[in-house]
PDB file as gemmi writes it, atoms N, CA and C in Angstrom:
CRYST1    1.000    1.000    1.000  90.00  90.00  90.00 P 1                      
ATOM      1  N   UNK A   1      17.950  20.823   7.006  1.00  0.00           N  
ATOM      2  CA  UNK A   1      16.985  19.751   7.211  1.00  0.00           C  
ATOM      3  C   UNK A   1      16.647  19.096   5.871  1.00  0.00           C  
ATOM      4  N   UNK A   2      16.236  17.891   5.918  1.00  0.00           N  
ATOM      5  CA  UNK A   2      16.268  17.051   4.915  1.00  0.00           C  
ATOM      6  C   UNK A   2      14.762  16.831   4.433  1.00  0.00           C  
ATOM      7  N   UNK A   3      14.740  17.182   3.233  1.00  0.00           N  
ATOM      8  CA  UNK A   3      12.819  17.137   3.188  1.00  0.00           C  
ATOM      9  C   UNK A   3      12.420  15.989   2.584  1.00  0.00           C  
ATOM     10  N   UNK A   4      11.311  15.444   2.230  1.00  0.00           N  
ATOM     11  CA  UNK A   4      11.107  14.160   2.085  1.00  0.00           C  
ATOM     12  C   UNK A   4      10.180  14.451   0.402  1.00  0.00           C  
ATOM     13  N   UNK A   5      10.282  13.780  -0.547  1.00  0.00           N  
ATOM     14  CA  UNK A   5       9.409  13.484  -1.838  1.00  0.00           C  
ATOM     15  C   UNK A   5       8.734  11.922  -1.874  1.00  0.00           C  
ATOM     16  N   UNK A   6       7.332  12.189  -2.569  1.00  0.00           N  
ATOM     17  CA  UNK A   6       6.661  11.307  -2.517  1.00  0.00           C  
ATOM     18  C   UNK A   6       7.139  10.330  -3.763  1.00  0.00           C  
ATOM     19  N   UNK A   7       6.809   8.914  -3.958  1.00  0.00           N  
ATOM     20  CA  UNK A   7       7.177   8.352  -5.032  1.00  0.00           C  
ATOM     21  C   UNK A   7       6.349   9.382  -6.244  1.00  0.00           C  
ATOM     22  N   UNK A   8       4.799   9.188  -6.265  1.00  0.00           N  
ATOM     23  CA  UNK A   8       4.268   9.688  -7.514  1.00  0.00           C  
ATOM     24  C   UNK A   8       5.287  10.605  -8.075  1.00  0.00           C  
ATOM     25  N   UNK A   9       5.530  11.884  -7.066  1.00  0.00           N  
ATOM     26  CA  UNK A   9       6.329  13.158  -7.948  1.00  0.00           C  
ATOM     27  C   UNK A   9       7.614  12.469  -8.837  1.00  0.00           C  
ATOM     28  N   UNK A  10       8.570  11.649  -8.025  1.00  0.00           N  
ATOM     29  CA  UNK A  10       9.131  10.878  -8.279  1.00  0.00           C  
ATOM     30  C   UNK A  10       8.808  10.976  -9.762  1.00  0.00           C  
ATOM     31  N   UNK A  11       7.850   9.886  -9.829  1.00  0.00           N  
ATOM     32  CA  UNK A  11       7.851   9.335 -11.368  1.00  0.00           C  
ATOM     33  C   UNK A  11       7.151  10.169 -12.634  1.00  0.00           C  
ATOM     34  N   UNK A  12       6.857  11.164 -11.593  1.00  0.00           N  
ATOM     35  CA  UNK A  12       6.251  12.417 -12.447  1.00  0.00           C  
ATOM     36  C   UNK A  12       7.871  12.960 -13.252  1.00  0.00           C  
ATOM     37  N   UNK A  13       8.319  13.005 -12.541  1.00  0.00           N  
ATOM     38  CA  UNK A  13       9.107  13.928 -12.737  1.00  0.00           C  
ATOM     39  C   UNK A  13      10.597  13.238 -13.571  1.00  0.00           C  
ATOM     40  N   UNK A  14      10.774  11.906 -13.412  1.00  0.00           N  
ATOM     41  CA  UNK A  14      11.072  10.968 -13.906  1.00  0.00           C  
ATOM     42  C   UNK A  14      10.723  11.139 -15.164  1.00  0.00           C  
ATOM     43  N   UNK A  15       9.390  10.817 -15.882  1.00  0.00           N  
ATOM     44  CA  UNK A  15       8.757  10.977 -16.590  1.00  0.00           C  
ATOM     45  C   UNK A  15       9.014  12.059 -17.697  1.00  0.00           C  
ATOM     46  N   UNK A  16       9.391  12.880 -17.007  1.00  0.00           N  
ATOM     47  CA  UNK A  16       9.307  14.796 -17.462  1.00  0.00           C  
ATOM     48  C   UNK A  16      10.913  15.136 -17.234  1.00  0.00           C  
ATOM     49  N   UNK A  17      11.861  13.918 -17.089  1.00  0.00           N  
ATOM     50  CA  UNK A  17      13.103  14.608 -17.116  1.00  0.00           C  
ATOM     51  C   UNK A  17      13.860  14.823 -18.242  1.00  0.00           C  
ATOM     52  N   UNK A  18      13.735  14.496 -19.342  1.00  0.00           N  
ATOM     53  CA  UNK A  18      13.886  15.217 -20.686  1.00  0.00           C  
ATOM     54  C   UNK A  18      13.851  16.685 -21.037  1.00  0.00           C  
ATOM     55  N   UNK A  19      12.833  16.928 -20.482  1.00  0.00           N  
ATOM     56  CA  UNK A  19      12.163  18.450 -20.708  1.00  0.00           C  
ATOM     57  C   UNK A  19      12.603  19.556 -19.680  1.00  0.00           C  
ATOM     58  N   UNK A  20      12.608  18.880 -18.112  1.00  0.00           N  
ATOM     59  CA  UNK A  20      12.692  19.203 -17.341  1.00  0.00           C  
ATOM     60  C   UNK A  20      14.295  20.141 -17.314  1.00  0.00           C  
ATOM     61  N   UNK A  21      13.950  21.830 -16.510  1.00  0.00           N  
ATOM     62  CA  UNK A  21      14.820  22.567 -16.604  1.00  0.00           C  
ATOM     63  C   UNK A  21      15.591  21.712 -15.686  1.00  0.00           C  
ATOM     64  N   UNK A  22      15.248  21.282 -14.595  1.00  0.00           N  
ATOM     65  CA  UNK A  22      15.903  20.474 -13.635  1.00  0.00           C  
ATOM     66  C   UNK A  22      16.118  19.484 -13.457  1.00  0.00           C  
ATOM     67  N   UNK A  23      16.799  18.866 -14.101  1.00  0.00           N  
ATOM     68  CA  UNK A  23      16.938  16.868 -14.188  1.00  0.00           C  
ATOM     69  C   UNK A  23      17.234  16.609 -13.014  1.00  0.00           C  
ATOM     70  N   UNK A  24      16.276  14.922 -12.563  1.00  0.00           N  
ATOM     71  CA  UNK A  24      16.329  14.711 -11.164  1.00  0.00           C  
ATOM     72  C   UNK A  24      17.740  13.573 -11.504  1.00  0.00           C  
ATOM     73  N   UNK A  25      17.950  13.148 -10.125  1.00  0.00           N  
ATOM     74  CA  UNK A  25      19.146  12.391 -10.646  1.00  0.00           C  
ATOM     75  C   UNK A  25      19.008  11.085  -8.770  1.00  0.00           C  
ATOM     76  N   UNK A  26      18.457  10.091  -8.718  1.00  0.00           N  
ATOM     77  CA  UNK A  26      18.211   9.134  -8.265  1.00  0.00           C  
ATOM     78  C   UNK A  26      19.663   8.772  -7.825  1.00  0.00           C  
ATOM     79  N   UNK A  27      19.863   8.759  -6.280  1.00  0.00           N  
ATOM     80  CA  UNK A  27      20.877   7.513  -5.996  1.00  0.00           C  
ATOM     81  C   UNK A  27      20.153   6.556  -4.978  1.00  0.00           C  
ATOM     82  N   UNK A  28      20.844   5.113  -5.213  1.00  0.00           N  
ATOM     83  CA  UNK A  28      19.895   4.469  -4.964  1.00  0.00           C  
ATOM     84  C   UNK A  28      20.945   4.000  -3.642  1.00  0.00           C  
ATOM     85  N   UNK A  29      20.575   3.769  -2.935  1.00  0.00           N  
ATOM     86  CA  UNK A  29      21.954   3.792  -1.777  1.00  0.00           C  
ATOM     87  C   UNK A  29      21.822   2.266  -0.828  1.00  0.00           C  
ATOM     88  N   UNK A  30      20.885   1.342  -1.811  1.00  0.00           N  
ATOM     89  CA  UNK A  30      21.162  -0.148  -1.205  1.00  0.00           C  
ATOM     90  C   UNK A  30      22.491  -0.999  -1.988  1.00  0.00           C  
ATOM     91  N   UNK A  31      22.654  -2.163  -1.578  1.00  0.00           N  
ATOM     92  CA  UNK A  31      23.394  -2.796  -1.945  1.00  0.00           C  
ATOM     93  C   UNK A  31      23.582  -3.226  -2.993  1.00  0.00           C  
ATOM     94  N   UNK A  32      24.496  -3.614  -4.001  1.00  0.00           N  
ATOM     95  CA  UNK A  32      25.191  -3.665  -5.474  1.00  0.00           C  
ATOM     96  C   UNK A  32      23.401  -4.481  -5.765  1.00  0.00           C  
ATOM     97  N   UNK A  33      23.588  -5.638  -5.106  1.00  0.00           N  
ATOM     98  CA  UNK A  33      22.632  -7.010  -5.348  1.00  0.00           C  
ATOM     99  C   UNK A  33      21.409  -6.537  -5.466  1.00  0.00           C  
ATOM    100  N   UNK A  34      20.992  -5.991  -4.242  1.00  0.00           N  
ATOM    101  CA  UNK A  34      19.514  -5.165  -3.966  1.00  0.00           C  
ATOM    102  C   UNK A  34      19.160  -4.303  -5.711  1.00  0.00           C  
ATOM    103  N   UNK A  35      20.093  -3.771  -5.767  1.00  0.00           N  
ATOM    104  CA  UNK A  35      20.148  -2.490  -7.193  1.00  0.00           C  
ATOM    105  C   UNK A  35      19.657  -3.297  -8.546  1.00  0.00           C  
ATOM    106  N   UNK A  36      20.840  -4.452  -8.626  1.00  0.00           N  
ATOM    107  CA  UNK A  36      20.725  -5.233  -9.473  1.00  0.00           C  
ATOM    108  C   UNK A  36      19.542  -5.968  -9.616  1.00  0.00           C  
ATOM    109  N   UNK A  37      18.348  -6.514  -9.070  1.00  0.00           N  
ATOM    110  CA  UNK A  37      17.129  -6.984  -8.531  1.00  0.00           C  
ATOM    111  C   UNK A  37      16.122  -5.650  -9.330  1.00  0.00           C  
ATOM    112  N   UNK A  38      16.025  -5.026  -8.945  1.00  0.00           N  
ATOM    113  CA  UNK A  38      15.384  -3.883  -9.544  1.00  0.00           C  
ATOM    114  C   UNK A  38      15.866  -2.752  -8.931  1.00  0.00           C  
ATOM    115  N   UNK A  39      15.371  -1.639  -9.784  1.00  0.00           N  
ATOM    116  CA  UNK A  39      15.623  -0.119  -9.272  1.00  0.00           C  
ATOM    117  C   UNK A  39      14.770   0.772 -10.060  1.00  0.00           C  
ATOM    118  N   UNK A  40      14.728   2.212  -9.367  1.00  0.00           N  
ATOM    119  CA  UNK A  40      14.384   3.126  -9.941  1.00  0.00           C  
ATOM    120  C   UNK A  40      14.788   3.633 -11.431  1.00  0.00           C  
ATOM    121  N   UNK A  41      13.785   4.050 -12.569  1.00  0.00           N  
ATOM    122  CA  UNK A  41      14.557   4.203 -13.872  1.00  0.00           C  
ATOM    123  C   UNK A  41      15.537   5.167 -13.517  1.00  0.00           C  
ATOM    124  N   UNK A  42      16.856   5.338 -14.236  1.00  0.00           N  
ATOM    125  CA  UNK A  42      17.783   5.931 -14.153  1.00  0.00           C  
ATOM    126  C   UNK A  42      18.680   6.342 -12.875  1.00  0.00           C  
ATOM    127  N   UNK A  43      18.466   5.154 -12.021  1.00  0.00           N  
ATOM    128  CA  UNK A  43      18.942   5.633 -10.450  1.00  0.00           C  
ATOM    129  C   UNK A  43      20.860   5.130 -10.961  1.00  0.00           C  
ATOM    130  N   UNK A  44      21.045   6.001 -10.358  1.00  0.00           N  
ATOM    131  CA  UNK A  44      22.769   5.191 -10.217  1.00  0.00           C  
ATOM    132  C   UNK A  44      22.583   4.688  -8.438  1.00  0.00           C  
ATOM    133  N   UNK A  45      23.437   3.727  -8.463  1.00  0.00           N  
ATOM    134  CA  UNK A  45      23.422   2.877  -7.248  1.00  0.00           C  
ATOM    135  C   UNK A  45      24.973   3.261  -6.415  1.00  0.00           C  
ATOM    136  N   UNK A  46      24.784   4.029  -5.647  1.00  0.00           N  
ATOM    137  CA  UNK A  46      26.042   3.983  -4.585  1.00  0.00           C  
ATOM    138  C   UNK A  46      25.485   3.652  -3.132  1.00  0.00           C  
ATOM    139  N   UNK A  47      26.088   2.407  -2.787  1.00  0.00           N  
ATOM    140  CA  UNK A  47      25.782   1.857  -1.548  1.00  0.00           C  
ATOM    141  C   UNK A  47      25.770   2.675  -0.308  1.00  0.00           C  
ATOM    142  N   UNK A  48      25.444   2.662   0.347  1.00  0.00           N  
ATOM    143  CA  UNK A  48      25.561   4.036   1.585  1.00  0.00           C  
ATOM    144  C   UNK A  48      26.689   3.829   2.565  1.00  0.00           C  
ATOM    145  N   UNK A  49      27.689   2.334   2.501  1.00  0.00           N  
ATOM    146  CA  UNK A  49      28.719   2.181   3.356  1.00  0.00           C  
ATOM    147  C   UNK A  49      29.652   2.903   2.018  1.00  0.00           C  
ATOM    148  N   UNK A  50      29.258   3.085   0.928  1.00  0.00           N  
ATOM    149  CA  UNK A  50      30.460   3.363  -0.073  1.00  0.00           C  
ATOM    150  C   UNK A  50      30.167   5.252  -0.271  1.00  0.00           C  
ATOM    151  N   UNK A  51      29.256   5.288   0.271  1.00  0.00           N  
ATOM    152  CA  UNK A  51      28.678   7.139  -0.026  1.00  0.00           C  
ATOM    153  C   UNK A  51      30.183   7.611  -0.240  1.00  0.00           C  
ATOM    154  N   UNK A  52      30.848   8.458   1.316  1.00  0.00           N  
ATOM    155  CA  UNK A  52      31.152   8.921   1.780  1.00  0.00           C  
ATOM    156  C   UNK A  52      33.072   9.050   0.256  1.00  0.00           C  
ATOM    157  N   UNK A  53      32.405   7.794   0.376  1.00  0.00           N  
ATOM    158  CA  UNK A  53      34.155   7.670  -1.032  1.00  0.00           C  
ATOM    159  C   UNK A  53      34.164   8.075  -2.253  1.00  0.00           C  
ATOM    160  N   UNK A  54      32.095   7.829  -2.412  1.00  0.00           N  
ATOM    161  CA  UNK A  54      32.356   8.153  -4.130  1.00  0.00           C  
ATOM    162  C   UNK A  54      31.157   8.979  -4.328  1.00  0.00           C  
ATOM    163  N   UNK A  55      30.757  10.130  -3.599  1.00  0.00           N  
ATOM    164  CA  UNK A  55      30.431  11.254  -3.261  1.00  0.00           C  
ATOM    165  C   UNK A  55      30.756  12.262  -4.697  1.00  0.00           C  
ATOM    166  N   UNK A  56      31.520  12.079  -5.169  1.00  0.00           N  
ATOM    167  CA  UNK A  56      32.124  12.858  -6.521  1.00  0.00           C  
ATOM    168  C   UNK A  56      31.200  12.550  -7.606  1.00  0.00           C  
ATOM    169  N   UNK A  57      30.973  11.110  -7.393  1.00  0.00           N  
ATOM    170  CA  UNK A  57      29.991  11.053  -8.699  1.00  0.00           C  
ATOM    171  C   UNK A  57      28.771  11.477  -8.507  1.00  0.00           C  
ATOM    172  N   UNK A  58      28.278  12.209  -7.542  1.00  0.00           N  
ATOM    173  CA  UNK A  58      27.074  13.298  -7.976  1.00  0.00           C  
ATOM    174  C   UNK A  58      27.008  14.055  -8.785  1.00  0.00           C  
ATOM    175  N   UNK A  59      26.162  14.831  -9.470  1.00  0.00           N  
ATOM    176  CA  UNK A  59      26.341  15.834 -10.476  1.00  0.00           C  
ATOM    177  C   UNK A  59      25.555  16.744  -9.518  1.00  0.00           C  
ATOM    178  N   UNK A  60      25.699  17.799  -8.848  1.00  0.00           N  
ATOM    179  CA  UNK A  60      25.710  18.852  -8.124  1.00  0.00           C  
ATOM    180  C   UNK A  60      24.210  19.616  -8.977  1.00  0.00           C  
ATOM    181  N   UNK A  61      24.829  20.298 -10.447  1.00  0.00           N  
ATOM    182  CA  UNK A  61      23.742  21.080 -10.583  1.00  0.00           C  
ATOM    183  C   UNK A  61      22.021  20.572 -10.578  1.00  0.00           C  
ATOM    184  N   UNK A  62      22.383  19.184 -10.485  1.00  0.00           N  
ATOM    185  CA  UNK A  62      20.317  18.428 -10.654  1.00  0.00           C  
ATOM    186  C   UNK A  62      20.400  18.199  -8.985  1.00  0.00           C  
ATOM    187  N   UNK A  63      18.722  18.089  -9.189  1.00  0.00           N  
ATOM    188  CA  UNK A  63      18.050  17.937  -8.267  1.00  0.00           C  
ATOM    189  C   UNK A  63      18.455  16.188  -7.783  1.00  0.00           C  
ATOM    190  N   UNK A  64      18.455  16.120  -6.746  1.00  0.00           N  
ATOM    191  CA  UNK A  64      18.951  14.957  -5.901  1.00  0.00           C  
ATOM    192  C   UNK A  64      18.204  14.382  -5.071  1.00  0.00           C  
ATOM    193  N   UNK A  65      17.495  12.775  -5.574  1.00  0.00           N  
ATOM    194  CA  UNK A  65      16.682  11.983  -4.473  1.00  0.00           C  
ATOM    195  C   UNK A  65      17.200  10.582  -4.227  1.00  0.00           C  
ATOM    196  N   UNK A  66      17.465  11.235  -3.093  1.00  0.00           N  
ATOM    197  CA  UNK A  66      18.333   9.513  -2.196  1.00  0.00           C  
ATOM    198  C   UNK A  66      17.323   8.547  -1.914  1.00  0.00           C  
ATOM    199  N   UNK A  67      17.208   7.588  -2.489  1.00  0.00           N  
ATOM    200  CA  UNK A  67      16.502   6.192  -2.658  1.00  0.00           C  
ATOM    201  C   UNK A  67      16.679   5.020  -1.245  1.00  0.00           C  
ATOM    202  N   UNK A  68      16.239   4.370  -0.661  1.00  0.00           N  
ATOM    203  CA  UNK A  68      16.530   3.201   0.053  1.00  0.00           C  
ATOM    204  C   UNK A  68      15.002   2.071   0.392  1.00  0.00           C  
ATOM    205  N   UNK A  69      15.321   1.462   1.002  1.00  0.00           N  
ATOM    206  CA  UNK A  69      14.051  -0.241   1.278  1.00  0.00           C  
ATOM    207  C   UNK A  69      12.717   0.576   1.773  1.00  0.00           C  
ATOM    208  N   UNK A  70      13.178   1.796   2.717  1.00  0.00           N  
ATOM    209  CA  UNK A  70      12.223   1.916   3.473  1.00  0.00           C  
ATOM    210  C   UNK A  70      11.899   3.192   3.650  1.00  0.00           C  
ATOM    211  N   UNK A  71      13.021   3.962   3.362  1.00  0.00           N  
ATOM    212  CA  UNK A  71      12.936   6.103   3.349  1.00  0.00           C  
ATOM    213  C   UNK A  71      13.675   6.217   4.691  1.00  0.00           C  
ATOM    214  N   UNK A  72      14.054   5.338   5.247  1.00  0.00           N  
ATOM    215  CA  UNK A  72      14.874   5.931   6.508  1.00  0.00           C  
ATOM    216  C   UNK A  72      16.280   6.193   6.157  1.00  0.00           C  
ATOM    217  N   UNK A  73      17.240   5.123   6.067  1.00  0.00           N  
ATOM    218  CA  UNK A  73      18.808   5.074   5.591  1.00  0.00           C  
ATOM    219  C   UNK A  73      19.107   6.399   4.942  1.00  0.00           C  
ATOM    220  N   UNK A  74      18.016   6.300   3.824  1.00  0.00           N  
ATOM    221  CA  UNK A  74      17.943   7.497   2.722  1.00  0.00           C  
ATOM    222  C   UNK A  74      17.894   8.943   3.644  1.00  0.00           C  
ATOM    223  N   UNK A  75      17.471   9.275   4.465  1.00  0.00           N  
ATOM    224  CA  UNK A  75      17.539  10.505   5.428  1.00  0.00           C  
ATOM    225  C   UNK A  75      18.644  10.995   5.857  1.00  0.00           C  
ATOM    226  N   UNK A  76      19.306   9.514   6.348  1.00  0.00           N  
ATOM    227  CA  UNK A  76      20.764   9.983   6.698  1.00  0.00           C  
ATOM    228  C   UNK A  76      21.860  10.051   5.418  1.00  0.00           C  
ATOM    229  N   UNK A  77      21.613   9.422   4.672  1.00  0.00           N  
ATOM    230  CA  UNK A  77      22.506   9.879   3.217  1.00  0.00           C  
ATOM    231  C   UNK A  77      22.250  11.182   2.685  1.00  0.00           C  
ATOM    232  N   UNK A  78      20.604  11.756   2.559  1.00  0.00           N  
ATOM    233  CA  UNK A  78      20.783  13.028   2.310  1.00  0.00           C  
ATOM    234  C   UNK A  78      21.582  13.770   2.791  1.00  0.00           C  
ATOM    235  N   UNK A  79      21.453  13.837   4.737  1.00  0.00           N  
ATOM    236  CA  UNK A  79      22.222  14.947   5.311  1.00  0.00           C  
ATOM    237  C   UNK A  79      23.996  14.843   5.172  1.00  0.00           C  
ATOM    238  N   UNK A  80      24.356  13.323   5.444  1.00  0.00           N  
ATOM    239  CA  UNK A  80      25.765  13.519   4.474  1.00  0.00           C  
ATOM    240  C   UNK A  80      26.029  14.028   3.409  1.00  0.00           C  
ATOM    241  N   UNK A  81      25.217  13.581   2.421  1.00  0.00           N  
ATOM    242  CA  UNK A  81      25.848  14.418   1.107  1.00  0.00           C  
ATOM    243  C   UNK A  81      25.388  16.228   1.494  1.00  0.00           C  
ATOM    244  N   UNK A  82      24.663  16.430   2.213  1.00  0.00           N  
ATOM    245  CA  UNK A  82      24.363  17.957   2.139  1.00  0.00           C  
ATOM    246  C   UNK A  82      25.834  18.797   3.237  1.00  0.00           C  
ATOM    247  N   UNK A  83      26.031  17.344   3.990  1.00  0.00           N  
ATOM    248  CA  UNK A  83      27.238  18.154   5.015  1.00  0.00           C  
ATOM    249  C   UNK A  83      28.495  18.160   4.043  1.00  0.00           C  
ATOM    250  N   UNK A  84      28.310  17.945   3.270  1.00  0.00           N  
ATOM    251  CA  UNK A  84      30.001  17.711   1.869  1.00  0.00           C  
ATOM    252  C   UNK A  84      30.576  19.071   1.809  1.00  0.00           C  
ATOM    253  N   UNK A  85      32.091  19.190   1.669  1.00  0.00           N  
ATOM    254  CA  UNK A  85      31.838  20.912   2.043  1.00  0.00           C  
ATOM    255  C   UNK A  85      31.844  21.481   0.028  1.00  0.00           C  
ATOM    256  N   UNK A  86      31.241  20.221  -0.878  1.00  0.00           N  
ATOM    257  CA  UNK A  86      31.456  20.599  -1.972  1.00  0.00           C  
ATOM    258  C   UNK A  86      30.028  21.214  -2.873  1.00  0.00           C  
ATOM    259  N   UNK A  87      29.019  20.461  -1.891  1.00  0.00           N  
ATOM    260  CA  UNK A  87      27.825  20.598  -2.454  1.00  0.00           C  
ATOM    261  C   UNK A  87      27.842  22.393  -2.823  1.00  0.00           C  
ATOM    262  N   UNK A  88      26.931  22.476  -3.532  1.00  0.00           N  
ATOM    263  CA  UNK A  88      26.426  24.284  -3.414  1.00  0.00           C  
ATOM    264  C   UNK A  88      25.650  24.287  -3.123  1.00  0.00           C  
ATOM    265  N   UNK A  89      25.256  25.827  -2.039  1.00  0.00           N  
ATOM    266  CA  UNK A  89      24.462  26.478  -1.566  1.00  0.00           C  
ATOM    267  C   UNK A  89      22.609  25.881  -1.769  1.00  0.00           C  
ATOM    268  N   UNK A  90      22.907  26.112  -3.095  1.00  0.00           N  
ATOM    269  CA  UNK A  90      20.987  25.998  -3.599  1.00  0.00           C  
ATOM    270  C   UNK A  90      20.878  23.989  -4.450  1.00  0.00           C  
ATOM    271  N   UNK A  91      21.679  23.437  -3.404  1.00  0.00           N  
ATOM    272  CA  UNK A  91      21.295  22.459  -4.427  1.00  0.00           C  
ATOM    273  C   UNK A  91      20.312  21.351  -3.339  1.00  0.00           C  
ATOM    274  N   UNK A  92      19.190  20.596  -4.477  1.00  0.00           N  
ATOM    275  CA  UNK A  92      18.111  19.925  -3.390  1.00  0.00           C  
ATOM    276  C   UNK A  92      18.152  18.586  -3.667  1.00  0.00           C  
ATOM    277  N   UNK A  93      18.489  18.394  -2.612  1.00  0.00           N  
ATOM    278  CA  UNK A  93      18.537  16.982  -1.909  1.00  0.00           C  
ATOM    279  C   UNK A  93      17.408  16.429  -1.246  1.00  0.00           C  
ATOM    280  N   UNK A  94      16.742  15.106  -1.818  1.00  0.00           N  
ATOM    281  CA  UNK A  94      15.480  15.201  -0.964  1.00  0.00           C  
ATOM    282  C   UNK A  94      15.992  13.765  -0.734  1.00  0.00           C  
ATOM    283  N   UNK A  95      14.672  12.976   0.403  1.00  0.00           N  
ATOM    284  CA  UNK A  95      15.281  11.660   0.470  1.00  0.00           C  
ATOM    285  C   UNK A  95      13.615  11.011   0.001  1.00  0.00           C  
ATOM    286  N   UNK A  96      13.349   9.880  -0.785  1.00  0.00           N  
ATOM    287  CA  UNK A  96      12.108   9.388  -1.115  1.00  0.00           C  
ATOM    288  C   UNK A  96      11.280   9.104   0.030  1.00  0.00           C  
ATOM    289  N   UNK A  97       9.916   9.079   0.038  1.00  0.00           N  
ATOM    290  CA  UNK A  97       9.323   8.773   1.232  1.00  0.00           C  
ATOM    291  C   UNK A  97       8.719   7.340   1.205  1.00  0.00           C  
ATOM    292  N   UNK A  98       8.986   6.962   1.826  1.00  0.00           N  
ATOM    293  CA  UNK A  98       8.830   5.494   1.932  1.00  0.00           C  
ATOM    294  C   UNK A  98       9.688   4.321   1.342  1.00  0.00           C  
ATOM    295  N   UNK A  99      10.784   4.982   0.700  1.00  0.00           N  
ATOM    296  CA  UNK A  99      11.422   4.052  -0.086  1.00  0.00           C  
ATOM    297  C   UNK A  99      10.714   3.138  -0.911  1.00  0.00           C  
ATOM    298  N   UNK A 100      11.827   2.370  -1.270  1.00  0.00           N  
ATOM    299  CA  UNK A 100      11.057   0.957  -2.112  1.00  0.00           C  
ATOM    300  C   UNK A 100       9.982   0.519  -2.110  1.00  0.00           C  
ATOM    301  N   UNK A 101       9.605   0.139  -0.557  1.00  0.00           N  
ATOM    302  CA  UNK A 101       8.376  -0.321  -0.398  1.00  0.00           C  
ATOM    303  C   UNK A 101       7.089   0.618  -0.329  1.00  0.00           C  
ATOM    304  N   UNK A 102       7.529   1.977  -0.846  1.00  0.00           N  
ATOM    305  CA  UNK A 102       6.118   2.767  -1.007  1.00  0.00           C  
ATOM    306  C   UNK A 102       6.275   2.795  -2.641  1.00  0.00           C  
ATOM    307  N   UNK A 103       7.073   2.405  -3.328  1.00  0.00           N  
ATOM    308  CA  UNK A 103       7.275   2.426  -4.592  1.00  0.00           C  
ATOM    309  C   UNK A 103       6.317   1.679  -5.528  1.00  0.00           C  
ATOM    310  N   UNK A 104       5.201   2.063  -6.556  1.00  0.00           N  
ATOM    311  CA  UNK A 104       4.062   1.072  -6.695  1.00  0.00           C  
ATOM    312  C   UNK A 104       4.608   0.880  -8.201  1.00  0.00           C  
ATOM    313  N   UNK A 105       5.313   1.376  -8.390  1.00  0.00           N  
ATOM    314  CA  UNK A 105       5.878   1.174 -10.410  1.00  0.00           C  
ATOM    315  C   UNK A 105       6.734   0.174 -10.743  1.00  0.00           C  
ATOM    316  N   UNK A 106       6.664   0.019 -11.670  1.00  0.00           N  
ATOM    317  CA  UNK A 106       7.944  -0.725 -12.798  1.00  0.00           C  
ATOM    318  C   UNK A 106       9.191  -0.550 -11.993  1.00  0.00           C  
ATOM    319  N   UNK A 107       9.816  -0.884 -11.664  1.00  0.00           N  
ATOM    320  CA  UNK A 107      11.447  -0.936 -11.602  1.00  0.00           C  
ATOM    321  C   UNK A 107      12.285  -1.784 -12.598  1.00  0.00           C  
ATOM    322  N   UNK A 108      13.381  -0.799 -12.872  1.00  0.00           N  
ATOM    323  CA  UNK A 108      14.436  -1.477 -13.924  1.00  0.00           C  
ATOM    324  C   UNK A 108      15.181  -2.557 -13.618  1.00  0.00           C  
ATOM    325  N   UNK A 109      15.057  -3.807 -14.189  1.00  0.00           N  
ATOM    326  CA  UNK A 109      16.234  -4.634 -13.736  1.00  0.00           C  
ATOM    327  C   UNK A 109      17.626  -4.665 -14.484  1.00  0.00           C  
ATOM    328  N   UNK A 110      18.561  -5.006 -13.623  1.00  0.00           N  
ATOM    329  CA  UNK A 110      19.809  -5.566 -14.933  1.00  0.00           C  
ATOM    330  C   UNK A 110      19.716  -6.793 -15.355  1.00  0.00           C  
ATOM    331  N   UNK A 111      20.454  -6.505 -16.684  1.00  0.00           N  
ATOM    332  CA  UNK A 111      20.091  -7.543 -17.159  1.00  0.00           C  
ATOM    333  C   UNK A 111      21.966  -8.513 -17.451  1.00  0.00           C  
TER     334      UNK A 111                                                      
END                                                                             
């Protein structure tokens, strides 16, 4: 089952990933454009029609929060990447709660 994180921890933890024994690691799973517009600091952006292909570029040992508009999409990307038969055992996958639009911070743009 797929558990849900609030933005604050989010950016707590964001915040504290330097230090942190457990670096979180953000995918942001809207579209190239959407990403490009703003995003989460340090999110990498894999679209969720593109998950399933480039699934490799996770880094397994950090902690994992699937990003999307609203916290739904993001639910079902967690449980894919958790059905991967590559993931390991103890690794956490959460999906943000509320997505974007519960998101009250700064987002990064490209530039």
């Amino acid at each position: 089952m797929v558990s849900e994180i609030d933005p604050e921890t989010v950016k707590h933890q964001l915040e504290n990933n330097s230090h942190a024994a457990e670096r979180l690691q953000i995918i942001d799973i809207r579209s190239q454009v959407q990403f490009e517009q703003g995003h989460l600091p340090e999110a990498i952006n894999i679209p969720l029609d593109k998950l399933p292909h480039r699934i490799e570029e996770i880094e397994w040992s950090q902690h994992i929060v699937v990003a999307c508009p609203i916290g739904q999409s993001s639910i079902q990307a967690a449980r894919l990447i958790q059905s991967y038969e590559d993931v390991p055992h103890d690794a956490r996958i959460q999906s943000m709660a509320g997505g974007y639009d519960a998101w009250e911070y700064e987002l990064v743009q490209e530039s």
